[in-house]
C-alpha positions in Angstrom: 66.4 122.8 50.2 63.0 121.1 50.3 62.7 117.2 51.0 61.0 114.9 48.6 57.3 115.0 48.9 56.5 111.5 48.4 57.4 110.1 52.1 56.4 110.7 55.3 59.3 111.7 57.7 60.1 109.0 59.9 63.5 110.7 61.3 64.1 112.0 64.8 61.3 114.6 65.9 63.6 117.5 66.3 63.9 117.3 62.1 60.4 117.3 62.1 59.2 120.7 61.8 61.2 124.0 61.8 59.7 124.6 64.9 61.4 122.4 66.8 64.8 123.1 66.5 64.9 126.9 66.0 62.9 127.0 68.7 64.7 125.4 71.2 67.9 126.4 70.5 67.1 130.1 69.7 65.3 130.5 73.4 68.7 128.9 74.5 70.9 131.1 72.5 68.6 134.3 73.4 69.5 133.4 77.3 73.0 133.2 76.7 73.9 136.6 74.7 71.7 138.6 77.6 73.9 136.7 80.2 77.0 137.4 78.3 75.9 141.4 77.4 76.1 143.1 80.6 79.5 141.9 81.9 80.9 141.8 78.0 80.3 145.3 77.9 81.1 147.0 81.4 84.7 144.7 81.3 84.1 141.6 83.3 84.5 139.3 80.5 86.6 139.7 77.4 85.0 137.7 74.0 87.4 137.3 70.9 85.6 139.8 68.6 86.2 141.8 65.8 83.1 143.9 66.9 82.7 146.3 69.4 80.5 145.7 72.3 77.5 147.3 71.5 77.7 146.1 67.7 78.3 142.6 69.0 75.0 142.9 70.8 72.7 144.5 68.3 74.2 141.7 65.9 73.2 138.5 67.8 70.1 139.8 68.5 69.0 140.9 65.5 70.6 138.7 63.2 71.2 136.1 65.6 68.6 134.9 67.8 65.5 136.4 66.0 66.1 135.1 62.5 65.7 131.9 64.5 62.5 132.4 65.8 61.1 134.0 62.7 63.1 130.7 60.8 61.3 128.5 63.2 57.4 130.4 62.6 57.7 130.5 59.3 59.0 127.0 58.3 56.1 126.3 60.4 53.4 128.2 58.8 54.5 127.9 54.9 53.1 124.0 54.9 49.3 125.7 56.2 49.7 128.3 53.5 50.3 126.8 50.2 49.4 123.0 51.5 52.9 121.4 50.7 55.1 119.7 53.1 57.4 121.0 55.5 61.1 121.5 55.1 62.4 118.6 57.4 64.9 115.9 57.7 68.4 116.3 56.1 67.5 120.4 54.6 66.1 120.9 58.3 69.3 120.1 59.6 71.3 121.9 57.2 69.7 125.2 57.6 70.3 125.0 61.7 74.0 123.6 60.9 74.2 127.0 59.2 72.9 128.8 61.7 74.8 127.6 64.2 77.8 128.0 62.5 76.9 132.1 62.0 76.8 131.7 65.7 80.2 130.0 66.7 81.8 132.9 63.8 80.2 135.5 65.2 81.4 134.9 68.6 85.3 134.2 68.1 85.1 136.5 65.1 88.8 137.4 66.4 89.8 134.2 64.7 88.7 134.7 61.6 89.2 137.2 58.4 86.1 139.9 58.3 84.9 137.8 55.0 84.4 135.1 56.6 82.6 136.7 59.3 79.9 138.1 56.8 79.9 134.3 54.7 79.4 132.4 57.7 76.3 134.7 59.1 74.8 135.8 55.0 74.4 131.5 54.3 71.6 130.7 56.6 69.8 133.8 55.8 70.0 133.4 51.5 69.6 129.4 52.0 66.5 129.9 54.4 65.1 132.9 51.9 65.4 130.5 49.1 63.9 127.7 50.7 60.6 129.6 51.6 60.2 131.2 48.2 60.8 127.6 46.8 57.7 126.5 48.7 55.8 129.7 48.2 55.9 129.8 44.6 55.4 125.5 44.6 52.4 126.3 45.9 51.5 129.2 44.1 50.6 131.3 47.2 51.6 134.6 45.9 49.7 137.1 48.6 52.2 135.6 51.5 55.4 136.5 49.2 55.3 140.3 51.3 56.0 138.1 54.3 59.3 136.9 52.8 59.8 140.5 51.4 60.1 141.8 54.6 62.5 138.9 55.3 64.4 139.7 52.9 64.5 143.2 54.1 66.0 142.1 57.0 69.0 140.2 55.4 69.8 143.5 53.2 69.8 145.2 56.7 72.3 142.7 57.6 74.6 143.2 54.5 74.1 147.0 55.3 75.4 146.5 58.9 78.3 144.4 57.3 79.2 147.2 54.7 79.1 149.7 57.4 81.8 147.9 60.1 83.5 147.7 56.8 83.9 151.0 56.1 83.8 152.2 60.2 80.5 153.8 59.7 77.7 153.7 62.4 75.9 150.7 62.5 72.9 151.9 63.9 70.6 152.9 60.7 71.1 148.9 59.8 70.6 148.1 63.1 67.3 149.7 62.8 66.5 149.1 59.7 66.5 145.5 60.9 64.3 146.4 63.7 61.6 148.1 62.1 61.9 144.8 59.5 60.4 143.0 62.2 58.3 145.3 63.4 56.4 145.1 60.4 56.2 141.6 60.7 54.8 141.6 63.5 51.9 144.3 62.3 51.1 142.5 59.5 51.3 138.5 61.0 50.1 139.1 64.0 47.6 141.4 63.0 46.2 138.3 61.8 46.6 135.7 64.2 45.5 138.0 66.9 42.3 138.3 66.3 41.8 135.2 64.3 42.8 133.3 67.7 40.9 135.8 69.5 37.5 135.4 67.8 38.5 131.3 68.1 37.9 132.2 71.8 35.0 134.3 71.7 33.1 132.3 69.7 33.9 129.6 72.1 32.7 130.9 74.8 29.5 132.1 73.2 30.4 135.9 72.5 28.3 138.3 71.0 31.3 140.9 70.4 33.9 139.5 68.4 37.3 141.3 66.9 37.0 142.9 63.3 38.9 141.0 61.1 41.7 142.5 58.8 40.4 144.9 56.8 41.0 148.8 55.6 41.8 150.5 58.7 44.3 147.7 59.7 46.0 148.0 55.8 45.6 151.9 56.5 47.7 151.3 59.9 50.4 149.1 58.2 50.7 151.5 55.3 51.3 154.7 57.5 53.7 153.2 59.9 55.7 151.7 57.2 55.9 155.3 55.7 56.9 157.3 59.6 59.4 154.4 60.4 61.1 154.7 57.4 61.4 158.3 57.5 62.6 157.4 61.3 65.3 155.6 59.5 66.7 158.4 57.3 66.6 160.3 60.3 69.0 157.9 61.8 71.3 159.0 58.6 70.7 162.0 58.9 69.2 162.1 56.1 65.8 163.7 57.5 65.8 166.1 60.5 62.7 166.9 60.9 62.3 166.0 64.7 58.2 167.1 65.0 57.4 165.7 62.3 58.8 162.1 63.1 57.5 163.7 66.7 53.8 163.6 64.8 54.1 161.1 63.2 54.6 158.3 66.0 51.9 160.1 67.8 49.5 158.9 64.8 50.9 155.5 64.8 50.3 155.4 68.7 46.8 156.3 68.3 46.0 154.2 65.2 47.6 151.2 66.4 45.6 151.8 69.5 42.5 151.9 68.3 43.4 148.5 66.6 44.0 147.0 69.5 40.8 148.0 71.1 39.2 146.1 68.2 40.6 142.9 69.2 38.7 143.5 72.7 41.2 142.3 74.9 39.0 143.3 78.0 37.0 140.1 76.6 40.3 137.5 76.9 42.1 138.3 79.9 41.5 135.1 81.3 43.4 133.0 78.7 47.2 133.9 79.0 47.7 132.4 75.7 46.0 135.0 74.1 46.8 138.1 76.9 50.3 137.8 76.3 49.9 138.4 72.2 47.5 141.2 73.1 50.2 142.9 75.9 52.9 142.4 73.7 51.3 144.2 70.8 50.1 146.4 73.2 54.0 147.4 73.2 53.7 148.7 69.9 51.9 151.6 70.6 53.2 152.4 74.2 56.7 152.4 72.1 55.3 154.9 69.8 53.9 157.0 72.4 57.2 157.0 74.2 58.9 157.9 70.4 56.7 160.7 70.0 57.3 162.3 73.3 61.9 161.6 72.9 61.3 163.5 69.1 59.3 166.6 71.0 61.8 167.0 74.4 64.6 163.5 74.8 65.0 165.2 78.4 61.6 163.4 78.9 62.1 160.0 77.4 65.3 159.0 76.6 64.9 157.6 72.7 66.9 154.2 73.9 64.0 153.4 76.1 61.3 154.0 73.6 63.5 151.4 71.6 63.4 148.8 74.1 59.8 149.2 74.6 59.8 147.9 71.1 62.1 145.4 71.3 62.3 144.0 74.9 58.8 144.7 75.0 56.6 144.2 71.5 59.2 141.9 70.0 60.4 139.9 73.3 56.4 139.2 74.7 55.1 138.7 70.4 57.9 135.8 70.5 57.7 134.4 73.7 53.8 133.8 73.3 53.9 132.7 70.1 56.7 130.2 70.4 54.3 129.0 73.3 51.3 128.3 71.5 52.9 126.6 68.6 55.0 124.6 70.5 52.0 123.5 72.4 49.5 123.2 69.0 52.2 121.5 67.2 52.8 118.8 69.6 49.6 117.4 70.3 49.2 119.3 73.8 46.1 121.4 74.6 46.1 125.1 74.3 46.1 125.9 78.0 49.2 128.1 79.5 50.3 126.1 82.6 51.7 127.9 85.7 55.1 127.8 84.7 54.0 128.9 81.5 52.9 132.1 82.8 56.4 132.4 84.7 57.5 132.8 81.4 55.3 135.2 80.1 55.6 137.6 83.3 59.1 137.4 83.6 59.6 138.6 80.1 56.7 142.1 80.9 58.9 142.2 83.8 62.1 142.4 81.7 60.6 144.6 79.4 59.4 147.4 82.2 62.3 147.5 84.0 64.6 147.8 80.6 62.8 150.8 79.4 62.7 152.4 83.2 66.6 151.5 83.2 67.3 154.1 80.3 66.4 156.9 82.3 68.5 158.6 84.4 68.5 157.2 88.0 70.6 156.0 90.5 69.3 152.6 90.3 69.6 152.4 86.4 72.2 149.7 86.3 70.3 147.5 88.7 67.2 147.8 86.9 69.4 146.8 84.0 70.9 144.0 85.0 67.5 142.6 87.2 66.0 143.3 83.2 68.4 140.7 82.0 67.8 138.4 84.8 64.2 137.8 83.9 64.8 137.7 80.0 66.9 135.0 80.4 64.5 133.4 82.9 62.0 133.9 79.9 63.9 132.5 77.4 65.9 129.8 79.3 62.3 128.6 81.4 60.9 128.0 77.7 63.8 125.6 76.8 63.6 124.0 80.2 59.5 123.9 80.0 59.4 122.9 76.4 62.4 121.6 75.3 60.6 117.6 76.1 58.1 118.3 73.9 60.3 119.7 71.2 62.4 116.7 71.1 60.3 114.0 71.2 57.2 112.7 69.2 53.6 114.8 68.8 51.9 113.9 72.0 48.8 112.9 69.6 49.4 111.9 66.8 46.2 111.5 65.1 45.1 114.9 66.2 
């Protein structure tokens, strides 16, 4: 899927860099499916679906919109890891075509035979897995192939969520197994551009305390939580029932991924939203754990849905809102500075966040905070497309930078 490597792109600048177009249209298409969701699934709107509601929505949003994103970063990234070109022009194109096509499937999937509902969504995922590992192992840069492992993770939790609909089981232990895919990701990537950005900062601005780098306790951290969240997901097979335990065992992962935090000294950044809204969203990831630790010892406390949408509105929703931001903006020539529409953005989607994981408990305003949580997501996510969507069209502002 790679272009030739002897001649510079000269094409339109949305072909450019996977950035661009996954980007732009997955901010667009993670505004629409919110906006659809909520009236979808009380009965306002009727969609031509094979899926049910619920399935429909953990689908498109987590192997729709956020393979996308994670398409976009790392199409973006590969080139700075093993020093080869992107993957632009004509192969650019074609991975979005396929994409977009999973997307048009998915959401008339009434009109089509189950097979072709699972071809249509499986080709982007294989053709963009093969195209990174092409350029990963072109450029020989073997300790970032646990980056497309996880990746690949994701697409057999895909497959897994296909062969359950297939066979009417519940969907929900792919459905996780996809989420805790990315939450992984997001411990291990942006345990390293957090701080590396961060200490960019500091140093900057003359510092004397700068974040530890990654080392043993951050490995340590990565290593335990893959261990509790995957005993999490037998539990959702009931395959372990062990509810202290798993209990326990998100308390530790609160704490440790705490502490980790508190390494990156975010008390020290707090005046660069750029780099607040990676350290809130991580920040997330142990607030979710806290609030799965407390649903595993008494669920009359916290209801285990909003623990989930602390990590998914919250950790995954502000980790890719923030960095779509700053790689838009480093990628296209413009300085590194969050404007105030920018922080409209980032707000809206904390907002979002709060008032989705207050919404799952049990009040009488729970369907308002509901459906004011989807307002601001799509604010979020529809503000980056209006905010950015210039800049990811047309030509780097500065070339020669």
């Amino acid at each position: 899927m790679a272009v030739p490597r002897t001649q510079p792109y000269d094409g339109p600048s949305l072909f450019s860099y996977g950035f661009r177009p996954f980007f732009l249209f997955g901010a667009i298409y993670a505004g629409l499916t919110i906006l659809l969701w909520v009236p979808f699934y009380v009965g306002n709107i009727d969609l031509p679906l094979q899926l049910a509601p619920a399935d429909w929505h953990m689908h498109e949003t987590l192997f729709g919109f956020l393979p996308a994103i994670m398409a976009g970063f790392l199409l973006t990234a590969v080139p700075n890891w093993t020093g080869r070109l992107p993957v632009n022009g004509a192969a650019l194109a074609g991975l979005l075509a396929l994409w977009l096509l999973g997307r048009v499937v998915s959401n008339a999937s009434a009109f089509v035979p189950f097979w072709g509902l699972v071809l249509a969504n499986l080709s982007f995922g294989v053709m963009f897995t093969l195209a990174i590992l092409r350029e990963i192992l072109a450029g020989k840069n073997w300790r970032n192939l646990k980056v497309l492992v996880l990746f690949g993770l994701l697409l057999a939790a895909q497959v897994g969520f296909y062969v359950a609909l297939d066979q009417e089981w519940s969907t929900r232990p792919a459905s996780y197994a996809a989420m805790i895919a990315v939450l992984m990701l997001i411990m291990l990537i942006g345990g390293r551009i957090i701080p590396s950005f961060t200490r960019n900062y500091l140093a900057k601005n003359k510092s004397q305390t700068l974040p530890a780098p990654f080392g043993r306790f951050d490995k340590l951290t990565v290593i335990v939580s893959g261990v509790v969240l995957g005993a999490w997901l037998l539990s959702t097979a009931d395959l372990f029932a062990f509810d202290l335990v798993l209990g326990a065992g998100f308390l530790v992962l609160a704490i440790l991924h705490l502490i980790r935090l508190s390494r990156w000294h975010t008390e020290l950044i707090w005046r660069d939203a750029l780099l607040l809204v990676l350290h809130v969203g991580y920040g997330f990831l142990p607030f979710g754990f806290a609030l799965l630790a407390v649903s595993f010892f008494n669920a009359d406390w916290v209801p285990p849905v909003g623990a989930v949408h602390a990590l998914t509105t919250g950790t995954i929703g502000m980790m890719v809102i923030g960095v779509m931001v700053r790689a838009t903006l480093g990628h296209t020539g413009y300085p590194l500075v969050a404007s105030k529409g920018t922080m409209v953005l980032f707000l809206s989607i904390f907002v979002a966040a709060l008032l989705r994981i207050s919404a799952a408990f049990d009040l009488e305003i729970s369907a308002t905070l509901m459906h004011l949580s989807h307002l601001f997501w799509v604010i979020g996510f529809w503000g980056f497309a209006a905010l950015y969507g210039r800049k990811l069209v047309q030509p780097r502002a500065n070339p020669k930078a």
